[in-house]
Structures are given as C-alpha cells and as structure tokens.
N, C-alpha and C positions, 0 to 999 in steps of 0.2 A: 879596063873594058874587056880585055881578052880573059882574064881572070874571069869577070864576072858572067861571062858567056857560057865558059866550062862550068864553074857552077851551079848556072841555070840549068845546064845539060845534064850533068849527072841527076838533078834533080827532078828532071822530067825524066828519066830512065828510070830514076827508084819508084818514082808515083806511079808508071807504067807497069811497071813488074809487079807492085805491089799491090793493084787494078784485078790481074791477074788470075781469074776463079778457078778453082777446081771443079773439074766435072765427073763425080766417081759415075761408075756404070751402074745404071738400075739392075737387079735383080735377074729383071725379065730378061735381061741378055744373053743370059744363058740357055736362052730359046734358040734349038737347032744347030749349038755349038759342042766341041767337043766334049763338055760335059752335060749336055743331053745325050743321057744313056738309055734312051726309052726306047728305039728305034733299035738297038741290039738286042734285046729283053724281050722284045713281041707287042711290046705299045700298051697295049688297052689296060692289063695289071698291072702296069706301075707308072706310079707319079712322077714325075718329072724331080721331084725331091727328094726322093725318100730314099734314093742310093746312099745319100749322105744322109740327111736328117728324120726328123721322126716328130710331128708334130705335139703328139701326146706319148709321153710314154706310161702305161698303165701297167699294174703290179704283174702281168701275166709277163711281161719284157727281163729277159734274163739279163742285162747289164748290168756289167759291172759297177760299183759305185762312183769309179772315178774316171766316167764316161766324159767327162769336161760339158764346156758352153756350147752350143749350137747345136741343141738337140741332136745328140752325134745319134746317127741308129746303125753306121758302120764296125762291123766287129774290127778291134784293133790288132796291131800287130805283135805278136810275141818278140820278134827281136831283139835280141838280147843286148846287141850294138851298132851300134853306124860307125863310130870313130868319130874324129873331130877333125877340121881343119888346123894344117899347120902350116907356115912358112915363117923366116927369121922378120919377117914385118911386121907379121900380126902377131908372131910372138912375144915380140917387144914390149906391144900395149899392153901385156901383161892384163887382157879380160878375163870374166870367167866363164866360158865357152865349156859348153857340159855336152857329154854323149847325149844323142837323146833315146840312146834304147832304152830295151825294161820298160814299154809305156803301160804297159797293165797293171805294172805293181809302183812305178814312179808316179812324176809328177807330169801329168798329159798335157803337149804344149799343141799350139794348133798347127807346128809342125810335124808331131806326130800323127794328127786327123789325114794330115795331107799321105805322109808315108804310108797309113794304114792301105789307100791301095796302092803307092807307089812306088812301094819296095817289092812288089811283086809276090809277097808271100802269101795274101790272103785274095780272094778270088771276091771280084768288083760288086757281084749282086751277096755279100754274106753280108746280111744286118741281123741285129739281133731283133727285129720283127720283120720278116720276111714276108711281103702278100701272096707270094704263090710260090711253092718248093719250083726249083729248076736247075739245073745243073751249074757248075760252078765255070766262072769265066776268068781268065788271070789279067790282070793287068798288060799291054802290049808290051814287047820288051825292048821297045825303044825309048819306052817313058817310066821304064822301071830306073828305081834309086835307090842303090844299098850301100854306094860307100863316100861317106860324107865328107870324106879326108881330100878329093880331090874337085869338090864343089866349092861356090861362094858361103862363107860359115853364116849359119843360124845359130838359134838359141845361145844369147850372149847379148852383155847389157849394151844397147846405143846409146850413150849419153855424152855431156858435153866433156870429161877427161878426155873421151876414146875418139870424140871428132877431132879434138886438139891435137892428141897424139898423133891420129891419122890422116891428119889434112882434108877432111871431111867436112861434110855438113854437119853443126849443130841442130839435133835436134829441139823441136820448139817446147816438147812436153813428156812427159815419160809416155803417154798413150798416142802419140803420133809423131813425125816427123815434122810435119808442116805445121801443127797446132790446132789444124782444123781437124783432124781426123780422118784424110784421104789418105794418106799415106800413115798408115797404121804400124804402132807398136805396141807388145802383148808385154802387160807387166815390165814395159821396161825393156823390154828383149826386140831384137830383130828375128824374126820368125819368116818361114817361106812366105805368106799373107803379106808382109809387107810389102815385098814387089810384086806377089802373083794375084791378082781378085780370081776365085774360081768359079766367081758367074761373070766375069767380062767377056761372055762371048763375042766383042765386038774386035775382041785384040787374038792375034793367032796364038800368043803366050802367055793367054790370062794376064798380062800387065795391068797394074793397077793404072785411073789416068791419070799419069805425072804432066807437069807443066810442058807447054808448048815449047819451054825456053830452052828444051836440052840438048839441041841438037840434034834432036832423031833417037836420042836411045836415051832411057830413063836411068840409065847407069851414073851421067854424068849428072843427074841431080842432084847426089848425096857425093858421088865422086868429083869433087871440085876441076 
C-alpha cells in the first residue's frame, strides 16, 4: 500500500510538471524597457525597432551580406576576438566552443547581433539605414562585454553528450531546450538568446520565461 501511495505521488508530480506551460513574453514588452531606446534619441524619428532591425531592407542599404536573420539594420562589430571560456570542467567536455570574433567576415551568430552594441565599440544609434543623422552614442559601460573568457560560455553545441557530461539538462531538440521553442537554441548552439529575450521588458535581465519550477533563478533549469 505504502509503495503504491509513492507511486501515485511521483505520478501526480510528473503530470503536474508536465501541465506546466510556458509563457514567452510578447514582443510588445519591450515597451518602456531598457531596450526602448527611443526616449534617448528624441522620440518622434525613430521607431521603437529599428535600433535593431529594419523592416525592408532596399538596394540603397549598404549591408553587408552576411547581416544574419532578424532583419539586423545594426552596424556590426569589427572585433577581431572575444576569447572563449575556460575552466578544467568545461574543458573536459571537450565541446566546440569557438571565438566569436571576426563577425563581419565569419559566421554571424545571434550572439554577435547582441555584442554588436555590447562590446562597446560601435555606438547604439549606427545602422546601416539611419532615419535621421545624429551624433553617436556608446553603449553604457556597465553593460559593455569584451572579454568572454570570464562569462558563462556561448556559441558551442548544447546537446545530449554535453548534458551527460555536464550533469545538465538534456535538451529536447537541436532548436530549443524545452521542445517547445521558449528556451531557444541557434543551430544547435547555446547563444546569449537563449537565457536573455531582448524584448522581455517585463524581467530586469531580459530573462527569457523559464518554468516557475526553479526556484527563483532560471539558472537552475538547465543546471540540475
């Protein structure tokens, strides 16, 4: 009987969990959050979007060709390196965790979109369709990023070897972690994007919305 009690239990725990929904942040969230940059700018010429993206881009738009997805209209960054994350842990897992500098002549990941203003090197209103000339603004230098050797590592594959290794969460599919696509993976790769949404204005650190279940910090999602 006591057997079949705990059974029933864990079972009602898994259907509960598994009940569960995600709730990504719409869009719109990023109405009057720190990346509504429109209120430093002067308001009325520019969009609420268009720091980052570019709805149309037409042949008069000087970008380069390998601008990446989300209609990027941000000039990227010459950088030549970040470095990579190292410690004898995650060296173990033996991934392949790549610089992501060189994003102009490399392969543009959407943690590069993110550095292009968050390394500080290129000034927040430079896109390559600008609606009104105006002087150049730098990223704050509290939220500038340039050396990647001493942050949580990006660009590098999350899959089920590297959870094994790592005592980690399995992810559910190469394009997300959960399956459903709240918790986003790029080709495979763990990118800034996958913990940060950069229109969740409803979270003070762009957090994507991870499950209730984690005890207050989205870390321990994926960190067991």
């Amino acid at each position: 009987m006591k057997l079949a009690r705990t059974i029933g239990m864990v079972m009602l725990i898994v259907a509960m969990v598994s009940s569960m929904g995600f709730a990504k942040a719409k869009k719109s969230a990023i109405t009057n959050s720190k990346h509504d940059l429109r209120s430093n700018f002067g308001g009325g010429s520019y969009t609420l979007c268009n720091f980052c993206h570019i709805a149309h881009k037409p042949a008069s738009v000087s970008a380069p060709a390998n601008t990446g997805p989300l209609l990027w209209n941000h000039t990227l960054s010459a950088v030549t390196s970040y470095g990579v994350y190292s410690s004898d842990s995650f060296n173990s897992y033996n991934t392949d965790i790549q610089d992501l500098g060189k994003s102009n002549t490399g392969t543009l990941t959407v943690s590069n979109m993110c550095l292009s203003c968050h390394d500080g090197t290129v000034a927040i209103n430079s896109w390559y369709d600008p609606p009104v000339a105006n002087g150049n603004t730098f990223m704050n230098n509290t939220s500038v990023i340039k050396d990647l050797t001493q942050t949580h590592p990006v660009n590098f594959t999350y899959d089920t070897t590297l959870a094994t290794k790592a005592g980690i969460l399995a992810p559910a599919s190469s394009s997300s972690v959960d399956g459903a696509g709240e918790i986003p993976l790029f080709n495979g790769k763990m990118q800034c994007a996958t913990c940060h949404d950069p229109h969740n204005g409803a979270s003070g650190i762009f957090e994507q919305n991870f499950p209730t279940q984690t005890s207050g910090t989205f870390c321990t999602y994926c960190h067991l």
